[in-house]
Residue, then its C-alpha position, 0 to 999 in steps of 0.5 A: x412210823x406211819x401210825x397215826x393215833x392223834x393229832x394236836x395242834x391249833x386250828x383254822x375255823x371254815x364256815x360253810x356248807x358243800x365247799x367244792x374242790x374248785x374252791x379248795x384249788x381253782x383249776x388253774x393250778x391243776x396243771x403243775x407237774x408236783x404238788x409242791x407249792x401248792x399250799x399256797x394257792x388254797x382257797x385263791x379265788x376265795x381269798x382274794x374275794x374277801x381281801x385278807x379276811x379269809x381264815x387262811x389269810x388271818x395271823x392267828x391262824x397261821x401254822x394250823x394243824x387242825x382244820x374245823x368245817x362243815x356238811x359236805x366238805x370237798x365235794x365236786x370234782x375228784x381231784x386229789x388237788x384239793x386235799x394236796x393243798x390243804x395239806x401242803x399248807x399244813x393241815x393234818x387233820x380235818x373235823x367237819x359234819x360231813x365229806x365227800x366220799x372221793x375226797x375222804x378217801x384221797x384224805x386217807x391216802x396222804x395221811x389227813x384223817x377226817x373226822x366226823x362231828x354233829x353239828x353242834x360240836x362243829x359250832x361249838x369248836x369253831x366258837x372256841x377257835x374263833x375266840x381263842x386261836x391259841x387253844x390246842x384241839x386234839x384229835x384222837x382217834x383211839x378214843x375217837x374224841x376231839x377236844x378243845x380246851x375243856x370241851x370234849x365232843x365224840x368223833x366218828x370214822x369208819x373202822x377200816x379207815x380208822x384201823x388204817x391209820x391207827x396201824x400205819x396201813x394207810x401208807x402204802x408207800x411206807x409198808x412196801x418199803x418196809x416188806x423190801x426183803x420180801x418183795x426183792x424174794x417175790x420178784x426173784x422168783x418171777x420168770x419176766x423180771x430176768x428176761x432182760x437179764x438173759 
């Protein structure tokens, strides 16, 4: 059920280089207790800069799957925040140059692959996606290509994060529920689990 071998939808184009976690979420929405609530709050002191223009302020992009950057995307602090948001606002693929280590791997943890792309293709998916908001981008990370409309551009992930998604694994949570028998029979055997029950 946790597999995740494509993701389709239409996209939202964020141009620009090194976009930081503290832009993605400013710090003053750090200190909520959940993540909920989040999504909205993406971007704020961008948005409110630009005054509605900013793309996750734009109707034609709004209930985007798929998020279109580019080189070095979530970089700065680590916080799990930032992809938190993008994802609460509904992202569930992101396809950029390239992304900060820390950010990547807080991406793999929620389930929100990040594929990488030459520049070129980055270029060319945010022009389609600017001229048409309606086209579909497909994700697909058993073919490890992307494609928008007629176009057709080659991805790149690592095989351990790939493999993650494309089996599940990356959902931690989800394959300790399913070994449920197994980690009760583990448990059983352990001499401090029934020490407060003696």
């Amino acid at each position: 059920m946790s597999e995740i071998k494509t993701v389709a939808g239409r996209a939202v184009p964020l141009v620009g280089n090194d976009i930081d976690t503290d832009r993605i979420i400013p710090a003053r929405f750090l200190k909520c207790v959940t993540f909920d609530g989040l999504g909205e709050h993406v971007f704020a002191d961008d948005r409110q800069q630009l005054g509605g223009s900013h793309p996750f302020d734009q109707s034609q992009y709004q209930g985007a799957k798929v998020l279109v950057v580019n080189r070095n995307f979530g970089c700065g602090s680590s916080r799990e925040h930032a992809p938190q948001a993008i994802a609460k606002w509904g992202i569930t693929a992101i396809v950029g140059e390239s992304f900060a280590e820390i950010f990547f791997g807080n991406c793999v943890a929620l389930g929100v692959p990040c594929v990488k792309v030459d520049s070129e293709t980055a270029l060319a998916l945010q022009k389609r996606v600017t001229a048409d908001p309606q086209v579909s981008v497909s994700v697909d990370l058993e073919h490890m290509q992307v494609n928008c409309g007629d176009f057709v551009g080659t991805i790149a992930m690592g095989d351990g994060p790939r493999q993650m998604f494309v089996t599940g694994k990356w959902d931690a949570t989800g394959q300790l529920v399913a070994q449920e028998s197994a980690t009760r029979a583990t448990a059983a055997k352990l001499p401090y689990i029934t020490w407060a029950q003696a």
